[in-house]
N, C-alpha and C positions, 0 to 999 in steps of 0.2 A: 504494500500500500504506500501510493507515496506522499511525503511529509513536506509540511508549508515551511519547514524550516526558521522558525521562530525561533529567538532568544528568549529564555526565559523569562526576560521581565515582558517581551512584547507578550508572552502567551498567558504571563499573571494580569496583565492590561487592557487585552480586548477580547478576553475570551466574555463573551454576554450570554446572556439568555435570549435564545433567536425565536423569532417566532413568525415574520413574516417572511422573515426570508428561508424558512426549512422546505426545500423542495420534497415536496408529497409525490414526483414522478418517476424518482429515480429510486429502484431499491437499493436498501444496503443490506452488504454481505456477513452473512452471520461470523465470518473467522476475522472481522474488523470490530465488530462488536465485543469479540472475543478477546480482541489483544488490546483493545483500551479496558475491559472490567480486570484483564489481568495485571495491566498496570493498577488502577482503583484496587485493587487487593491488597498493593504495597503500602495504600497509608494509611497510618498508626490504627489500631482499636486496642478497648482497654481489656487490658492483660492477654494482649494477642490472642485470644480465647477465637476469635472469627465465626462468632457468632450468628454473621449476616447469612442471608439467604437474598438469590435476587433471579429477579424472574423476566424474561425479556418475550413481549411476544409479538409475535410478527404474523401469527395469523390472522388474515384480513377481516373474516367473519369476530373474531373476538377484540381484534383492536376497533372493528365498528360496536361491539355492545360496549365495550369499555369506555367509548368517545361518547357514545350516547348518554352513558352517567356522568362525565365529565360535564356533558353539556347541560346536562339537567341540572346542576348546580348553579347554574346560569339564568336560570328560570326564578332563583332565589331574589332574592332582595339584596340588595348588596353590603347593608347589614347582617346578614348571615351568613356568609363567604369570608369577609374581609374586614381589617381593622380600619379605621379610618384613614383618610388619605391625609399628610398636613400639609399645610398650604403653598411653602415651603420648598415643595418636590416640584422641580425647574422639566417644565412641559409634558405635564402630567397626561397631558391631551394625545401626544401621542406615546403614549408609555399602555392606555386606555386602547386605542386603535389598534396593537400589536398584540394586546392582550386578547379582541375582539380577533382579530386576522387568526390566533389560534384555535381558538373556539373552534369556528369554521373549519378547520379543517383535520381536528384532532381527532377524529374517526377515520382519515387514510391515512395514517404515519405510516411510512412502512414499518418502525419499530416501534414500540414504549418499552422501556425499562423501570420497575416496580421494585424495590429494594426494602426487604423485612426487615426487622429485629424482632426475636423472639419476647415472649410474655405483651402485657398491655401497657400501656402509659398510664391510664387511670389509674388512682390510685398509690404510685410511685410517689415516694420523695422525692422533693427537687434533684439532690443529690442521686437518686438512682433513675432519676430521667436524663441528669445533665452525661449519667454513663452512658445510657441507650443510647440518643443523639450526640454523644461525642465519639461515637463504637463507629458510626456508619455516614455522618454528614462531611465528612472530609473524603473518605473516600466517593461519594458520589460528585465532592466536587475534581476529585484528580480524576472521574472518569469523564466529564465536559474536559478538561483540559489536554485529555488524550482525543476525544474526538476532533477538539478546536484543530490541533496540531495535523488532523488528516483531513481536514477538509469539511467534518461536518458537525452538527450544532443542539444544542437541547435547550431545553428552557425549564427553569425550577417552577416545578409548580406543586403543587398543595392542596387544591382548590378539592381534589378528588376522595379527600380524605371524606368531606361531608357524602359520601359514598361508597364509603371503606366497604361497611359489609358488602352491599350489592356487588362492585366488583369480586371481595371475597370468593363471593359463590360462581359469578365467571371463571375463577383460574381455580379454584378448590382450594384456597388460601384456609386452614384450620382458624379461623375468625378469633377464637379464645387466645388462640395460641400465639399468633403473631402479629404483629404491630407493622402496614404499611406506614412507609418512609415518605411518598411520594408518586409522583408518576410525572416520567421523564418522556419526553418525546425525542426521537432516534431518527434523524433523516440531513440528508448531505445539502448543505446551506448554499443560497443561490448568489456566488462570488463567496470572496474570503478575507474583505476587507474591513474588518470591523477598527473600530478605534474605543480610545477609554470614553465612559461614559461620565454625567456630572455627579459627581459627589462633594457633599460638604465639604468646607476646608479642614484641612487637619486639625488647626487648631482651633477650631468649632465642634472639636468631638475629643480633643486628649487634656487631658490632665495628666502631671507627675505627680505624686506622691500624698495624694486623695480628689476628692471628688467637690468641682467648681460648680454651684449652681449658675444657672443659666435662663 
């Protein structure tokens, strides 16, 4: 497979979350899928225990039931989805539009990648949820950054949880048992030229050596 040849800070810089531009025509081959989750293997979880489980599916008949619950989350109020936007967030309008362009078409991906950890959230202590999602959120970010690096693109989303079980019962996920991570969209991005996005200034978000009301 061949590689964009990125430096590492360009690939910690413009890897995004894609969403308009994830071309839905072109399949991707399952042994590329393969060799960016085996890099994602490599980082960190706690007590290397490798607890994660992760499910990629590329049947078209189930990535269409799958997209259908996604999309049906959609249909919610968007107080039920999502935390407030703040005002703050520099063109929200089309951050809105990309999110919409997903929607639309998040029943052909040719892939989604679904990534468990075992037991539930509910109920956990801070401290034994901060293990869960510390076990598995980095490596599904080193696995966007393996894809960036060949040419194709995902987008973090979340949204699907408010239909954890329902999917559940599409892939035979043990509902009790395991805690969806996400659902990831898998498809090779149209161009390859992304850049850094805006984010606060640094020094609007750090403090040294405690905490600066603001």
């Amino acid at each position: 497979m061949p590689k964009l040849g990125l430096t590492a800070d360009q690939l910690l810089s413009t890897t995004r979350s894609v969403r308009k531009r994830l071309d839905i025509s072109r399949p991707v081959e399952r042994a590329v899928i393969e060799e960016c989750l085996n890099l994602a293997l490599q980082a960190p979880n706690g007590g290397n225990r490798n607890l994660w489980r992760w499910i990629v599916v590329d049947d078209p008949a189930k990535v269409a039931a799958i997209g259908a619950q996604y999309k049906a989350m959609f249909d919610q109020p968007l107080s039920a989805r999502s935390e407030p936007i703040p005002d703050n967030v520099e063109r929200f309008d089309l951050v809105h539009d990309s999110v919409r362009a997903l929607v639309e078409k998040i029943d052909h991906m040719p892939a989604l990648l679904i990534p468990l950890m075992p037991g539930r959230a509910e109920g956990k202590t801070p401290m034994q949820q901060a293990v869960m999602w510390g076990s598995i959120v980095q490596a599904v970010w080193s696995f966007f950054l393996a894809l960036r690096e060949r040419g194709l693109g995902s987008a973090w989303t979340t949204v699907s949880l408010g239909r954890e079980r329902e999917i559940a019962e599409i892939l035979g996920i043990p509902f009790e048992s395991y805690t969806q991570v996400g659902l990831f969209p898998i498809a090779y991005t149209q161009g390859t030229d992304f850049k850094p996005a805006w984010r606060e200034p640094l020094a609007e978000v750090l403090d040294y050596n405690g905490f600066t009301a603001r």
